[in-house]
Residue, then its C-alpha position, 0 to 999 in steps of 0.5 A: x500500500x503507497x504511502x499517503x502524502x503528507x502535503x497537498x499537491x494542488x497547494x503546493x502548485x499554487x505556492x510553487x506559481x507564486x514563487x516563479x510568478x515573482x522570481x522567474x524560473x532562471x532566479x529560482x533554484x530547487x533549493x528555493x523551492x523546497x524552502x518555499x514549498x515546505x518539501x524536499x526534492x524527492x517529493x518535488x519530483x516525485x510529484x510533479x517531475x524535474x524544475x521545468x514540469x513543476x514551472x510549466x505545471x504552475x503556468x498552465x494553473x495559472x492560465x487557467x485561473x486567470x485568463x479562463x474567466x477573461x476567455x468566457x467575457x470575449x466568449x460572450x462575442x454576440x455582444x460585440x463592443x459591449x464584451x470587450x469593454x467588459x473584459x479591459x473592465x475586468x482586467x483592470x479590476x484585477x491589475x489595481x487589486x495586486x498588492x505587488x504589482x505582479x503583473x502577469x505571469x504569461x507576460x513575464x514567462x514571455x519576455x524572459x524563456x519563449x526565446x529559448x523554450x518550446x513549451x513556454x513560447x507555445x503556451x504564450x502564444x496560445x494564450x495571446x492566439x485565444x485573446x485575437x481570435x476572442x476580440x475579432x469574433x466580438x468586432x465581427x459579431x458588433x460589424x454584423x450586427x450594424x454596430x462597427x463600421x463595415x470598412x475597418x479592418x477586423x484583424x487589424x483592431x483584434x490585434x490592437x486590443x492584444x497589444x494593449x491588453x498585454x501592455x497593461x499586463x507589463x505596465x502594471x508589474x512596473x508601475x508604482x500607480x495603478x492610474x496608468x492602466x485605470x487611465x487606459x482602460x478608460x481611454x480604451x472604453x471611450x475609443x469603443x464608444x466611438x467606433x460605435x456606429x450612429 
């Protein structure tokens, strides 16, 4: 009969993705996580495999914590501009109630590991592929509908909503003031508005 553990896996996921979320995975050593997970390294990868399973094993937790809810909003696409005024809406909830600017823990697996690893960069741009493809589903739901200007480009506006969704991400692990991503939420709601047509 196999031993029981004597921890909780999905805790120690959750703890595990804290620790990489704030150190990145070169800065954090095995050491640091059997510190920081209260286990040692035979338990680490007795349960979850080498460093790089465990890193991958918390990024994928953590896609689907936080993007999940934001996919289900632009999910909602027969509701045109209004989804994606309510997705920046709720990004921006969740970036001002960070108590570290953390950021985003896809943003900064990005920047520093895609270059270099498959796995990550696949990751990263899956989620960057579900965030296009929601807010164009969303444009082209509002352009049938009557309510987008039938001449603008679709996949040129989808883009420009990535791009500024993922640099509010950034913005927010750097910045001392949440103003700057409340400020563009607000400008990015009244673009929307005026994209409207009468």
């Amino acid at each position: 009969m196999g031993r029981t553990k004597a921890f909780n896996p999905e805790q120690v996921l959750n703890q595990a993705l804290m620790l990489f979320w704030q150190q990145g995975y070169q800065a954090t050593s095995v050491a640091d996580l059997e510190k920081h997970l209260g286990i040692n390294k035979f338990s680490l990868y007795n349960t979850f495999g080498n460093k790089h399973s465990l890193y991958l094993q918390a990024l994928d937790l953590y896609i689907e914590q936080r993007f999940t809810p934001l996919f289900s909003m632009l999910a909602n696409h027969q509701m045109g501009l209004e989804a994606i005024s309510h997705f920046f809406n709720a990004l921006n909830l969740g970036l001002s109630n960070q108590l570290n600017n953390e950021g985003c823990f896809v943003a900064s697996a990005g920047v520093e590991l895609s270059a270099s690893d498959n796995e990550v960069r696949k990751r990263v741009q899956g989620v960057y592929g579900q965030l296009e493809d929601g807010f164009y589903a969303c444009l082209e739901s509002a352009q049938q509908q009557g309510k987008l200007e039938a001449t603008l480009s679709l996949q040129e506006l989808a883009r420009f909503f990535l791009v500024q969704s993922q640099g509010m991400l950034t913005v927010a692990r750097n910045q001392q003031s949440a103003r700057t991503v409340t400020s563009s939420t607000e400008f990015l709601n009244t673009l929307l508005l005026l994209l409207k047509t009468k």
